[in-house]
C-alpha positions as CSV (number, residue, x, y, z in Angstrom):
1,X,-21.9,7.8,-6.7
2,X,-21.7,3.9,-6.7
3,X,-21.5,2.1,-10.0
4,X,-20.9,-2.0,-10.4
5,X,-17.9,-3.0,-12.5
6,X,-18.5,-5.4,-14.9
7,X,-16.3,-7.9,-16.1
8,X,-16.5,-9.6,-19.6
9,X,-14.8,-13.1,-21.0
10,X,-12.5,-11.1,-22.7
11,X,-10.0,-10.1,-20.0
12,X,-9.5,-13.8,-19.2
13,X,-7.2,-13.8,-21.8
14,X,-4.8,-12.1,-19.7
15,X,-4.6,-15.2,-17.4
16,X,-1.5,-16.9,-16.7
17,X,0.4,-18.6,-14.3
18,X,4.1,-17.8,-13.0
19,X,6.2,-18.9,-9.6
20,X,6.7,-16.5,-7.3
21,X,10.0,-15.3,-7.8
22,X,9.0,-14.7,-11.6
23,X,5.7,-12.3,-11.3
24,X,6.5,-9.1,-11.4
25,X,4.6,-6.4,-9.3
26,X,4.7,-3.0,-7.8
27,X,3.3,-2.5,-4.3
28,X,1.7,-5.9,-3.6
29,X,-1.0,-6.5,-0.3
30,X,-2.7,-9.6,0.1
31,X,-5.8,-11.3,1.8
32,X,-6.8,-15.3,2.2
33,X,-10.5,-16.3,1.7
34,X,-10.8,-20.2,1.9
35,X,-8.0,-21.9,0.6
36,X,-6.9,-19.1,-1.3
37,X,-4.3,-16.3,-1.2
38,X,-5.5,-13.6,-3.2
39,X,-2.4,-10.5,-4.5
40,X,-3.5,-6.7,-5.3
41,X,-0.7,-4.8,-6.9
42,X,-0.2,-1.6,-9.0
43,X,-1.0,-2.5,-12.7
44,X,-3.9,-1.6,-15.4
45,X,-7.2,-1.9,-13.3
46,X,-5.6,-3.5,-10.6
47,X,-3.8,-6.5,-11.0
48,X,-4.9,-9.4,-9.2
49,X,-3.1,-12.7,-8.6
50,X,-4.2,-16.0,-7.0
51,X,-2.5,-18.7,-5.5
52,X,-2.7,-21.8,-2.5
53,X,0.5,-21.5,-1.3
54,X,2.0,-18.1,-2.0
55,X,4.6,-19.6,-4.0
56,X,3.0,-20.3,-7.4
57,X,0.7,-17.5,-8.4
58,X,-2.0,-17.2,-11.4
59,X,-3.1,-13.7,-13.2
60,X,-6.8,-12.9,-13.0
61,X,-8.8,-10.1,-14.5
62,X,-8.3,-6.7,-13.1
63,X,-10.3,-5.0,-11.2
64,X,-11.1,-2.3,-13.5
65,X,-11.7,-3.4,-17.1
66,X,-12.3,0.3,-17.6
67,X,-10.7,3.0,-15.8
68,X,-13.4,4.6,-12.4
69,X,-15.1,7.2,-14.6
70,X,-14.3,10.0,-12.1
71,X,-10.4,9.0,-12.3
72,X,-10.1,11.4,-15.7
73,X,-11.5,14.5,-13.5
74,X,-8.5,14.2,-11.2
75,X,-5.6,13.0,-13.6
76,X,-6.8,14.3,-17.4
77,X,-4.8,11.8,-19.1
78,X,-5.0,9.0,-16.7
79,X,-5.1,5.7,-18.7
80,X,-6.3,3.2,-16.2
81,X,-2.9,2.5,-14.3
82,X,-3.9,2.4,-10.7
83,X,-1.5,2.8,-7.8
84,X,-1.1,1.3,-4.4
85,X,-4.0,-0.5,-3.7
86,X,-5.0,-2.1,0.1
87,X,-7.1,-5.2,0.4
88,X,-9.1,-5.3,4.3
89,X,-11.8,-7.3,5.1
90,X,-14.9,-6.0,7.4
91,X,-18.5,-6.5,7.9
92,X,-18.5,-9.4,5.7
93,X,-17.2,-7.5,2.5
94,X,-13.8,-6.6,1.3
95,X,-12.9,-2.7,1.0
96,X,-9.9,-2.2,-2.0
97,X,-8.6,1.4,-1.0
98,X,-6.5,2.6,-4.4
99,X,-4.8,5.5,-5.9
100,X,-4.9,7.6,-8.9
101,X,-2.1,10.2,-9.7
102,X,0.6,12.0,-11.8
103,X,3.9,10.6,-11.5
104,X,5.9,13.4,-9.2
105,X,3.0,15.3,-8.3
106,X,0.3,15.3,-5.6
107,X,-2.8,15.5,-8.2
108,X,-3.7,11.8,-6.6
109,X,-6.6,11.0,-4.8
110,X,-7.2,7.4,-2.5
111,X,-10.5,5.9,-4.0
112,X,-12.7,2.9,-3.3
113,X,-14.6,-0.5,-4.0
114,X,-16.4,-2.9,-2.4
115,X,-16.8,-6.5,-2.9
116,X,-18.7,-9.6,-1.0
117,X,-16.5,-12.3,-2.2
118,X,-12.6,-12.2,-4.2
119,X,-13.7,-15.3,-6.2
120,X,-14.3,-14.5,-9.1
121,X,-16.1,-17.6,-9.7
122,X,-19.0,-16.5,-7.3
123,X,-21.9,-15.6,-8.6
124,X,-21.3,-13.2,-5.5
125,X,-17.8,-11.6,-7.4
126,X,-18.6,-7.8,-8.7
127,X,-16.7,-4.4,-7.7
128,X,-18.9,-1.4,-6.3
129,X,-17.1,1.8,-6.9
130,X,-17.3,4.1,-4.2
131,X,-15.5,7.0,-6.0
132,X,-12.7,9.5,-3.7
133,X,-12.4,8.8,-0.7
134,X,-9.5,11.9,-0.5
135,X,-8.0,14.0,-2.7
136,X,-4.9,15.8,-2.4
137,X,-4.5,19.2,-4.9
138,X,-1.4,21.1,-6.0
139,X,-0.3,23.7,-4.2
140,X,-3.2,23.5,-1.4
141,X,-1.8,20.9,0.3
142,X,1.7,19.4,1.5
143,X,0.7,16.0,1.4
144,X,-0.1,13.6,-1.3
145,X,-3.3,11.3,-1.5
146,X,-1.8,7.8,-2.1
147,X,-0.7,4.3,-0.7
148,X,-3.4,3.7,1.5
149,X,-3.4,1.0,4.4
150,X,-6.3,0.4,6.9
151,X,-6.2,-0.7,10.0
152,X,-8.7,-1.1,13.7
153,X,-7.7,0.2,16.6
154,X,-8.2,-1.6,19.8
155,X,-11.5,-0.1,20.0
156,X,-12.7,-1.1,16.5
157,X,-12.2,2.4,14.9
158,X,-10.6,2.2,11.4
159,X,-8.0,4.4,10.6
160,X,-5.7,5.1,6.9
161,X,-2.3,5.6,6.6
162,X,-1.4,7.4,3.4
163,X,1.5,9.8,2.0
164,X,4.3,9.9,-0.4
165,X,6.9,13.0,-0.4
166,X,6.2,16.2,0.6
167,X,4.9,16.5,4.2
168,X,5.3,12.7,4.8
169,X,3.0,10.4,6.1
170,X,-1.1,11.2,7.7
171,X,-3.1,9.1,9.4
172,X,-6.9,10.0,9.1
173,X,-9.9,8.4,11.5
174,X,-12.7,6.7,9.3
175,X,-16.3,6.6,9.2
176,X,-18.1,3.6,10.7
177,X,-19.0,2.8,7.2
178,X,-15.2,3.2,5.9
179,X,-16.8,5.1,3.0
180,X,-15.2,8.5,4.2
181,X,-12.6,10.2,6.1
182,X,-13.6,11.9,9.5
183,X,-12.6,15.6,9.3
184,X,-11.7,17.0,13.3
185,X,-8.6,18.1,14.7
186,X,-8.5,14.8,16.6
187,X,-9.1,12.5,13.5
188,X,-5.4,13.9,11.7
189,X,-2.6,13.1,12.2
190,X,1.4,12.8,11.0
191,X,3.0,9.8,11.9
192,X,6.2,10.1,10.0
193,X,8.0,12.5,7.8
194,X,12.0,13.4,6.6
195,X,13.7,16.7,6.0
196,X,12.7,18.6,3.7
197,X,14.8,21.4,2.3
198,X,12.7,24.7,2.7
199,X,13.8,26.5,-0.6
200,X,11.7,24.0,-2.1
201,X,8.7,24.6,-4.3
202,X,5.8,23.4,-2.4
203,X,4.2,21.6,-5.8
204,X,7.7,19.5,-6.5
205,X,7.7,16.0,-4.2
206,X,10.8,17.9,-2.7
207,X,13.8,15.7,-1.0
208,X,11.7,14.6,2.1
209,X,11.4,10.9,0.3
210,X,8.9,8.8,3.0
211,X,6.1,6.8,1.3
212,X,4.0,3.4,1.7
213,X,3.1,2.9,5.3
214,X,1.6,0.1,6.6
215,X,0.5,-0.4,10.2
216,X,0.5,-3.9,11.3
217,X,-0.3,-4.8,15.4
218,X,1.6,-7.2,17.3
219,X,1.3,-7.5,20.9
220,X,1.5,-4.3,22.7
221,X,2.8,-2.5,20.0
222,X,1.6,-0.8,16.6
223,X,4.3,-1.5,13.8
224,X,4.2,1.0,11.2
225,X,6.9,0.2,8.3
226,X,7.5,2.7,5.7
227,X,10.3,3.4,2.3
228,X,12.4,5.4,2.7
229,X,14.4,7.1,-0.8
230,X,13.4,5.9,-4.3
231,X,11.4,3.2,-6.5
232,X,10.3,3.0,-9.9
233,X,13.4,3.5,-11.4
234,X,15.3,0.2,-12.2
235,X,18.7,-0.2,-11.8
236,X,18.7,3.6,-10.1
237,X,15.8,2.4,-6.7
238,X,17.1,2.9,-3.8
239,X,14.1,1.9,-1.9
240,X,14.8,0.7,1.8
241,X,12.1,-0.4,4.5
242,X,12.1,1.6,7.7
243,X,10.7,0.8,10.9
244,X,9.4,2.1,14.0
245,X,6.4,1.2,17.0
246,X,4.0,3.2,19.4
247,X,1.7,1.9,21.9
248,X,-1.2,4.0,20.3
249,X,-2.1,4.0,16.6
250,X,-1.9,7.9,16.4
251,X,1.9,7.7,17.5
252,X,4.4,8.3,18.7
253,X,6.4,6.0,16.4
254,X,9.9,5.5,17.9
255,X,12.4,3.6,16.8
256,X,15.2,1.4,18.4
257,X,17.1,4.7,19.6
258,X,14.0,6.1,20.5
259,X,14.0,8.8,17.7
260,X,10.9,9.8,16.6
261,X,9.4,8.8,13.2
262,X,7.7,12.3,13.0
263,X,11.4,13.9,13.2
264,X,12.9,11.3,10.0
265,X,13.4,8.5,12.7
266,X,13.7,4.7,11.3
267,X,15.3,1.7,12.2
268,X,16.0,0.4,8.8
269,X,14.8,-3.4,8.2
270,X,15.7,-4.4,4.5
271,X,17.6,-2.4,1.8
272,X,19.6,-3.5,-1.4
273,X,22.3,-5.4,-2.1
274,X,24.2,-7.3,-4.5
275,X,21.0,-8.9,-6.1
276,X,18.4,-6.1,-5.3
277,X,18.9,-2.8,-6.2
278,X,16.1,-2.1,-3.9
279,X,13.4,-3.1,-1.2
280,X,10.5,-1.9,-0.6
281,X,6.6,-0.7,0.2
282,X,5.6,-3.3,2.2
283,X,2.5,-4.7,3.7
284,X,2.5,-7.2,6.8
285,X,0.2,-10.5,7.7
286,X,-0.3,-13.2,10.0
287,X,-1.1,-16.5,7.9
288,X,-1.3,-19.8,9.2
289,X,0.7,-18.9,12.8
290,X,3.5,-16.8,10.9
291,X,4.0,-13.0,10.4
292,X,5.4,-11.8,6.4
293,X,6.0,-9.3,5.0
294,X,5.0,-9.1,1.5
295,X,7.4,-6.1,-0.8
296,X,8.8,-5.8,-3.7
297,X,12.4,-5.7,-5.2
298,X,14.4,-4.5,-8.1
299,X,16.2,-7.5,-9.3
300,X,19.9,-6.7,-10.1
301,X,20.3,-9.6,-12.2
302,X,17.4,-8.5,-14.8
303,X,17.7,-4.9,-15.1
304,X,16.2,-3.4,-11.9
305,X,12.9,-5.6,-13.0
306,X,10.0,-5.1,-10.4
307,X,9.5,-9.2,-8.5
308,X,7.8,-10.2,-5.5
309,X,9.3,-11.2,-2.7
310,X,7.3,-12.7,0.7
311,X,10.1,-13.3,3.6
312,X,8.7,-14.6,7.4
313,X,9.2,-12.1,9.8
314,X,11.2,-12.8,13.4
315,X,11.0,-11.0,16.7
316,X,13.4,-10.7,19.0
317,X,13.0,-10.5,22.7
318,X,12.4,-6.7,22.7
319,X,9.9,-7.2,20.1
320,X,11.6,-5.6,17.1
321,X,10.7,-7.4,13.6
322,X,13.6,-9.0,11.8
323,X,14.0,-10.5,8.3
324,X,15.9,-14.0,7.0
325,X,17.0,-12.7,3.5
């Protein structure tokens, strides 16, 4: 069921402006159209910034004024926070893959809207709701339906990334439209998963702690960067960013030693220190000639407070990313 999502003079009343280091997001992704850089992040309807030089950013209205009317039949007492959220642009329209859930358990699902423009100044500006794209339930399935990231393969087929906890992370094939997940044995996949203790109740998020993959091509190679451990939790995150490649999008992803993703393989990239608690869910761009990667950290020196943080990314001459901190 599609529905348009209005948006009324009201919510502009939760504009402002901040500098970079000072905005505080979870999970931010990003997209340029013209001159400007447009920020999705975790927040009430989706919290969008905008900014010209991803340095000084200004709140715009959400997304969502109100909350996707199917969001209450997954989540009872969801109250419009959405999760996750992943900007791509095809066909002349942007997709915004987000995700609805219960903190610490797998009643999430990954849903959808469309848009032909992120200026919300064009008369062109208007969210289409698509409604689930997947849904993950309790104690049917070991995986968990959130933190989506699309990508293309080199043959133009789109493919999502998703997963937090339990049986780590799944890659699922597309439709051509992008408006649902392919369903054959060829079209699922997992990409990247830890331990798990097997005493376990299936319907707890377990030990395994894997989450937030994004895929990001350069060269030869398919990048996919996950978090490994935990966020959301101040001065107590331990979120790190984990790394690993494969010549094919459906894996394997191997990292430096050649261990396997699928078997808890990483090669870390960024985790805390003395003024982050912790670093992490990523996404990864190409802007302007230069690759960043776009996270988020737990700033020691206010608490464990959520900030975003952009860094440029180097390669080295085996083509393993690298970050100036």
């Amino acid at each position: 069921m599609k529905y348009p999502l209005l948006f009324f003079a009201s919510l502009l009343l939760m504009i402002g402006s901040s500098a970079a280091q000072e905005i505080s997001v979870h999970d931010p992704v990003m997209a340029r159209e013209g001159e400007q850089y447009y920020l999705f992040s975790t927040g009430k309807g989706i919290a969008i910034w905008t900014s010209t030089d991803m340095k000084s950013w200004t709140r715009q209205a959400p997304v969502f004024a109100q909350a996707p009317r199917w969001a209450a039949e997954v989540v009872p007492d969801f109250g419009n926070h959405i999760w996750a959220p992943d900007i791509f642009y095809f066909k002349d329209q942007y997709y915004l893959y987000y995700s609805i859930s219960s903190f610490a358990k797998n009643t999430s699902a990954i849903g959808l809207a469309t848009s032909k423009t992120l200026n919300q100044a064009s008369p062109e500006y208007g969210w289409t709701d698509h409604g689930i794209i997947l849904q993950s339930v309790p104690g049917r399935d070991m995986w968990n339906a959130i933190d989506p990231n699309i990508i293309l393969d080199e043959e133009g087929a789109a493919w999502m990334s998703f997963g937090s906890f339990w049986g780590g992370i799944k890659l699922v094939r597309l439709s051509e439209d992008l408006l649902s997940v392919r369903n054959g044995p060829e079209d699922w996949f997992t990409i990247a998963r830890r331990p798990r203790t097997f005493e376990l109740n299936e319907r707890a998020p377990g030990d395994a702690a894997v989450e937030a993959p994004f895929i990001f091509k350069k060269n030869n190679f398919y990048y996919l960067f996950i978090s490994f451990d935990l966020c959301c939790r101040g001065a107590e995150s331990t979120y790190k960013i984990m790394v690993g490649r494969s010549e094919k999008i459906q894996g394997p992803y191997l990292d430096k030693e050649g261990n396997n993703l699928y078997n808890g393989g990483g090669s870390l990239l960024l985790e805390g220190n003395e003024d982050w608690f912790g670093l992490g869910h990523n996404s990864a761009y190409h802007f302007e000639g230069k690759d960043y990667l776009i996270f988020h950290g737990y700033d020691a020196h206010e608490g464990g407070k959520p900030k975003l943080l952009s860094r440029q990314i180097q390669w080295d001459d085996a083509g393993w990313p690298s970050i100036v901190y």
